[in-house]
C-alpha positions in Angstrom: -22.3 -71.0 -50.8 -18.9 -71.8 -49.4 -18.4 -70.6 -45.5 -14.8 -70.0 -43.9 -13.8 -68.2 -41.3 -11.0 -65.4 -41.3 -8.6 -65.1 -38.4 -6.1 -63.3 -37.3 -3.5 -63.0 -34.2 -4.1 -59.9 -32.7 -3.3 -58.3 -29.0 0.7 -58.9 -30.0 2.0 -55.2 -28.3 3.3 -55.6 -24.6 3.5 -52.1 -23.0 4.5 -49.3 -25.1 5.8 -51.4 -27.7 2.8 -52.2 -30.8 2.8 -54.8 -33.4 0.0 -54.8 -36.6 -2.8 -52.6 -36.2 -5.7 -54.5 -34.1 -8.5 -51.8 -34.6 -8.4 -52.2 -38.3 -7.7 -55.8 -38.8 -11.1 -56.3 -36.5 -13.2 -54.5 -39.2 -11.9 -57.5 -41.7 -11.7 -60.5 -39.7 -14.2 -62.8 -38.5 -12.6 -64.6 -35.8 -9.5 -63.0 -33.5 -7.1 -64.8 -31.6 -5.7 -62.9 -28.3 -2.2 -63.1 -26.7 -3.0 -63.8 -23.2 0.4 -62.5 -21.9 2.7 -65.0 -22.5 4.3 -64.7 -25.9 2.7 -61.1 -26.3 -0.4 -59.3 -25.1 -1.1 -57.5 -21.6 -3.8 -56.9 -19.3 -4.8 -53.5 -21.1 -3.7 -54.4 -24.7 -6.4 -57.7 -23.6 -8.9 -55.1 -22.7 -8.7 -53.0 -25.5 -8.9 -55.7 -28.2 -11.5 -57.9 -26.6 -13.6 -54.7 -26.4 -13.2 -54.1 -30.0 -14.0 -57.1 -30.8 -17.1 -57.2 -29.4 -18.0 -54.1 -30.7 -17.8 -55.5 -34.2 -18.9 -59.0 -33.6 -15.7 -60.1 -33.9 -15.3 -63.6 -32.6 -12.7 -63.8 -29.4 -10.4 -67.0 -29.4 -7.5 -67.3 -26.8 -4.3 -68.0 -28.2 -1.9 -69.3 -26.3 1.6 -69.7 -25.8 4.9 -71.3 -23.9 5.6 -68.9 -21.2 8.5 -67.2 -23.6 7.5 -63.6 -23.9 11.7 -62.5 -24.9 11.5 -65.0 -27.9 7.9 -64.5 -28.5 7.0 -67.9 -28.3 8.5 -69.6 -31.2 11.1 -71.1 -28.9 9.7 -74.4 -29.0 10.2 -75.9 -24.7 10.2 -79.0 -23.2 7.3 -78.1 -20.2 5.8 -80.8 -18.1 2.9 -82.3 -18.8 1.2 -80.8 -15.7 2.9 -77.4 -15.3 2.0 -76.7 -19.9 -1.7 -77.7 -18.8 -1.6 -75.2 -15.7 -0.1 -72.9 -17.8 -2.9 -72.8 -20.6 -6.0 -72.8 -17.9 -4.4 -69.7 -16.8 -4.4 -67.9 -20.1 -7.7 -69.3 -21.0 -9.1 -68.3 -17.6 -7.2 -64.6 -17.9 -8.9 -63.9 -21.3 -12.1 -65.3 -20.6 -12.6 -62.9 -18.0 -11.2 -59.7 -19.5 -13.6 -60.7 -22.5 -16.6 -61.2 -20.2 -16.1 -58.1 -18.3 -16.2 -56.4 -21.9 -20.0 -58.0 -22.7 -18.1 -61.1 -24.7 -16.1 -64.3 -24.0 -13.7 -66.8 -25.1 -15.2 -68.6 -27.9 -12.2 -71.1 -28.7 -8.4 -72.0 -28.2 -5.3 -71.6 -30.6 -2.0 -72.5 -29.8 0.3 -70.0 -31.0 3.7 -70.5 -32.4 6.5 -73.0 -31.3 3.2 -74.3 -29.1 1.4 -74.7 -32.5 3.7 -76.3 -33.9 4.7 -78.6 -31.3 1.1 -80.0 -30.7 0.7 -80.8 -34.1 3.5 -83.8 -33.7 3.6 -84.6 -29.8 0.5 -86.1 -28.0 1.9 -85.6 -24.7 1.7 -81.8 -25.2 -1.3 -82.4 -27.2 -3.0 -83.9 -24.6 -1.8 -81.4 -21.8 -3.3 -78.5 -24.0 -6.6 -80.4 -24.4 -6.8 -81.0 -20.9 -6.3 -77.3 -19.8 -9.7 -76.4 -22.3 -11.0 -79.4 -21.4 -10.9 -77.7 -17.7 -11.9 -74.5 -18.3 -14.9 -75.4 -20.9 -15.4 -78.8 -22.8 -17.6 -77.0 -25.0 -14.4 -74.8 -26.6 -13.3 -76.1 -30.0 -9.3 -76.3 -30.7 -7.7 -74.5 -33.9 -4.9 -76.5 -35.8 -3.3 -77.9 -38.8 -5.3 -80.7 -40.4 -3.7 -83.8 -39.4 -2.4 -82.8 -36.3 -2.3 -85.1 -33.3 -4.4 -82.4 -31.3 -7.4 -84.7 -33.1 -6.6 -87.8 -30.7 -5.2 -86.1 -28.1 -8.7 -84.1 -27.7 -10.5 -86.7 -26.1 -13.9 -85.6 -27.2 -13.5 -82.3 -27.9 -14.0 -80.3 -30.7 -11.3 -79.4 -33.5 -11.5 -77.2 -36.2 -8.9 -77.4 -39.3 -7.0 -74.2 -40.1 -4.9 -73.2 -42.8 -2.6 -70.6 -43.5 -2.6 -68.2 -47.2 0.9 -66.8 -45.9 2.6 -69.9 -45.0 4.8 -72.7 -47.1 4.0 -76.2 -46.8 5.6 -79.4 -46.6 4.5 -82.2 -48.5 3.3 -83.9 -44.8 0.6 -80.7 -44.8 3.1 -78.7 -41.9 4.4 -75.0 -42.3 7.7 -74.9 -43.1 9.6 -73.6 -40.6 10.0 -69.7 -40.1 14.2 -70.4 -39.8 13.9 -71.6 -43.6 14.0 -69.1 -46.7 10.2 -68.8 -48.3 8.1 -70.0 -45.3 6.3 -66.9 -44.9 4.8 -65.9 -48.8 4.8 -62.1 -49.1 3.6 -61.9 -52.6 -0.3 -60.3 -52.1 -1.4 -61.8 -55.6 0.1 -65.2 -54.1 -1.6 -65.0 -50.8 -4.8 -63.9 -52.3 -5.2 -66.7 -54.6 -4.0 -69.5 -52.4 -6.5 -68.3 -49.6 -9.4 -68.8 -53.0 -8.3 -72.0 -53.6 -7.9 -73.3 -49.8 -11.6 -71.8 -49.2 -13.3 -73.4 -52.8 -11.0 -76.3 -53.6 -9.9 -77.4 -49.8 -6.2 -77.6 -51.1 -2.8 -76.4 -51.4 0.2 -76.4 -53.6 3.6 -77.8 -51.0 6.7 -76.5 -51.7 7.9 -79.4 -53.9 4.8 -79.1 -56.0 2.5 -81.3 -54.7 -1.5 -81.0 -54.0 -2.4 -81.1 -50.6 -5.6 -81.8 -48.8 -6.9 -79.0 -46.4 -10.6 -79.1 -45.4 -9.9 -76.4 -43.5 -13.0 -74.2 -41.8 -10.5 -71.1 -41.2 -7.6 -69.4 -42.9 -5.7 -67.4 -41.1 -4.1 -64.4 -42.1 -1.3 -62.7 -39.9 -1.3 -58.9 -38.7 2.5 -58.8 -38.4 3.3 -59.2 -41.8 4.2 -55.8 -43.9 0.8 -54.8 -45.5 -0.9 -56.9 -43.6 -4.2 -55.3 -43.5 -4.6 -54.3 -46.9 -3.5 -57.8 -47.4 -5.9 -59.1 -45.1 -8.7 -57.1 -47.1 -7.7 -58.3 -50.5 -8.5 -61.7 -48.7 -11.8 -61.0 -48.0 -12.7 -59.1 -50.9 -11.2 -62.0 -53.3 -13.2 -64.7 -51.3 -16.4 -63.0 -51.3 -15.6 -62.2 -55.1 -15.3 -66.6 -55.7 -19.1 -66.5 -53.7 -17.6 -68.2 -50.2 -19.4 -66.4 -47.1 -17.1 -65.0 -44.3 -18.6 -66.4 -41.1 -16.7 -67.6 -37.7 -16.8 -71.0 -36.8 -17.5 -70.4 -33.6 
């Protein structure tokens, strides 16, 4: 039988203000990756979802960000080498221990947006995210693209290929960017049968037709989306329907 994991970026409220609905995407997901304050997230909205997730057996991995909380981290920076690895310890290090307190930890790291992105091309900020895991815990795997120069930039550590069912590719195997018309795929029949064939057949269709090459472990399905839990539980439902297991990787 076929494993992959199913995550999901959760914790994205700050304050008063909510995004997605945590408490039911936890009962679909395997795996949960938690703003640590700087694109989204707060202490409490931390608390809250690391507790649920622990509840459910939900896997917690810390996702995080440029310090851009006003553009929500897609606002790709130019940070020091030194000051982006100080910056992702202290995320790490701030989840961990919220997640710990609530009888769980911090099982892995995900760069999240712009951050995700960026990684994916640039050693140098490759190599200053590795190094911040690399400080808190060498045993933490990274999540990214396939490909990605986060696999040389690790140094040793472990990385785990993602994939996205919402999200156009280019025929390099990178998301198209969110500024371009049909990067996010809102079409729930769409989404459900590309997240099949990523988990059975390890590939994708680009957006000029070709087959791409995946291998990816986990497939990530957003919570801010419209219908993004229902979405999320087609997902699951179609995937278990093909005979592949739902199980975190971590």
């Amino acid at each position: 039988m076929a494993v992959i994991d199913i995550n999901a970026d959760l914790g994205e409220g700050f304050g008063n203000w909510t995004l997605g609905d945590d408490a039911a995407l936890l009962d679909v997901i395997t795996s949960a990756n938690v703003a640590c304050g700087f694109h989204a997230g707060d202490p409490l909205i931390m608390r809250r979802v690391c507790a649920g997730a622990v509840e459910r057996g939900v896997t917690i991995g810390a996702q995080v960000s440029y310090r851009d909380l006003a553009g929500f981290g897609r606002r790709e920076m130019d940070v020091a080498a030194p000051e982006l690895t100080a910056e992702v310890l202290y995320q790490i290090a701030a989840l961990d221990g919220i997640a710990r307190a609530e009888g769980g930890r911090v099982a892995y790291v995900k760069p999240h947006g712009a951050l995700y992105n960026r990684v994916a091309r640039d050693p140098v900020q490759a190599r200053a995210v590795a190094e911040a895991v690399r400080a808190h815990d060498p045993a933490l795997p990274l999540l990214t693209l396939p490909g990605s120069a986060m696999y040389e930039a690790a140094g040793g550590l472990a990385v785990v290929a993602e994939c996205f069912a919402d999200r156009a590719y280019t025929p390099e195997g990178r998301l198209v960017s969110r500024r371009e018309p049909g990067a996010v795929i809102h079409e729930p029949e769409a989404v459900v049968g590309r997240a099949v064939r990523m988990a059975v057949e390890g590939t994708v269709v680009a957006v000029d037709g070709s087959e791409i090459s995946l291998g990816a472990r986990s497939i990530c399905v957003h919570g801010d989306t419209p219908g993004a839990v229902d979405l999320a539980r087609a997902v699951r439902a179609a995937l278990a329907e093909a005979g592949v297991e739902a199980a975190p990787f971590a």
